[in-house]
C-alpha positions as CSV (number, residue, x, y, z in Angstrom):
1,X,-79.1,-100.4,219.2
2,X,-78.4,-96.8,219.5
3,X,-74.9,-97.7,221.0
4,X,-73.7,-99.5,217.5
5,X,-75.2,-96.6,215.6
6,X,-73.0,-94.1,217.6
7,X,-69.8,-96.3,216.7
8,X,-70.1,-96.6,213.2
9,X,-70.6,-92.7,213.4
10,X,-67.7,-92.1,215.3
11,X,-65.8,-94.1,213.2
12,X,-66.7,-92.0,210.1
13,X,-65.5,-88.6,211.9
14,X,-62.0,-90.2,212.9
15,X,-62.0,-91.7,209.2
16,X,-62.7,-88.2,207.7
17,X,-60.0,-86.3,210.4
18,X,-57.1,-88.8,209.1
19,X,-58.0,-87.9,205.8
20,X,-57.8,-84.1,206.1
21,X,-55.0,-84.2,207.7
22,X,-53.3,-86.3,204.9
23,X,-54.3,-84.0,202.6
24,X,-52.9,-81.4,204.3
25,X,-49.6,-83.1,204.7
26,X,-49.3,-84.0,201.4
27,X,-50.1,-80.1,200.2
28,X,-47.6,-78.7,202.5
29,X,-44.7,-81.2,201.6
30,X,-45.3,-80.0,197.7
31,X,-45.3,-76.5,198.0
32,X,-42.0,-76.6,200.3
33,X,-40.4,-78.6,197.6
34,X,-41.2,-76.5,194.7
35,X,-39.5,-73.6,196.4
36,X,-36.5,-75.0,197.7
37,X,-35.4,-75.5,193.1
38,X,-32.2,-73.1,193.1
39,X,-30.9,-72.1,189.6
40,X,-27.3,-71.5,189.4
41,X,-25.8,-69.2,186.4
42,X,-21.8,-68.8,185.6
43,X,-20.5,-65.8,185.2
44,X,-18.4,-64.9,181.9
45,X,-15.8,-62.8,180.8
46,X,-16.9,-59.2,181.5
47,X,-19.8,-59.7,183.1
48,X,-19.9,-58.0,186.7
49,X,-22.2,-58.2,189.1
50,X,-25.0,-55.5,187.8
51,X,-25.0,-57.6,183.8
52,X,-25.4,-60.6,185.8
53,X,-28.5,-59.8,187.7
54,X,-29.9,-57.5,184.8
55,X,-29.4,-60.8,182.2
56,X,-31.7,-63.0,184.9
57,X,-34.1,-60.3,185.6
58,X,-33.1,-59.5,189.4
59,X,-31.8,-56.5,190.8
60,X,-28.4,-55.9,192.3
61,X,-29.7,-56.3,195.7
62,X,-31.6,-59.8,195.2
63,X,-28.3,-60.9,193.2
64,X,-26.3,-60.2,196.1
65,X,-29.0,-61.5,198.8
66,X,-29.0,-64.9,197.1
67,X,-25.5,-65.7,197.1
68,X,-24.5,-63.8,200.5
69,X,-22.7,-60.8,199.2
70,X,-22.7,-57.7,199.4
71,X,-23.2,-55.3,196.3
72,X,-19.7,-54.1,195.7
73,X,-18.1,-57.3,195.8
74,X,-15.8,-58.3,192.7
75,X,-16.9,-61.5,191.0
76,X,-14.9,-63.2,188.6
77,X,-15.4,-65.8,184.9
78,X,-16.3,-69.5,186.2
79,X,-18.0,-68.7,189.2
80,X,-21.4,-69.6,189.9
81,X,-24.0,-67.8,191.5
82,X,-27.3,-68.9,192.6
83,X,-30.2,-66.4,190.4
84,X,-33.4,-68.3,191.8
């Protein structure tokens, strides 16, 4: 008797294990999708690249790190740059 208590147990610890790690798939695949939203802002006439960033609450720096430029560089009305 002892033998068919020890499978029914084991069973409930492999039953529990696939769960978890379910769970833990599932959390992981939500916060990586949440993250990966990228907002996207066109620039106007007149704005450079310091109105931009101060008009979405980033700095020059994280304006320029986003969109793989550098500070200085000249951007111009209908382009779009990536703010989040």
């Amino acid at each position: 008797m002892s033998k068919g208590k020890q499978a029914s147990s084991s069973s409930s610890v492999s039953k529990a294990a696939s769960t978890s790690s379910s769970s833990a798939l599932a959390s992981s695949s939500s916060a990586s999708s949440s993250s990966t939203t990228a907002v996207y802002t066109t620039v106007e006439s007149g704005q450079g690249i310091y109105r931009v960033a101060k008009d979405n609450g980033l700095t020059v720096a994280e304006l320029a790190s986003l969109n793989g430029i550098t500070t200085t560089t000249a951007i111009h009305p209908g382009e779009r740059l990536r703010v989040k």
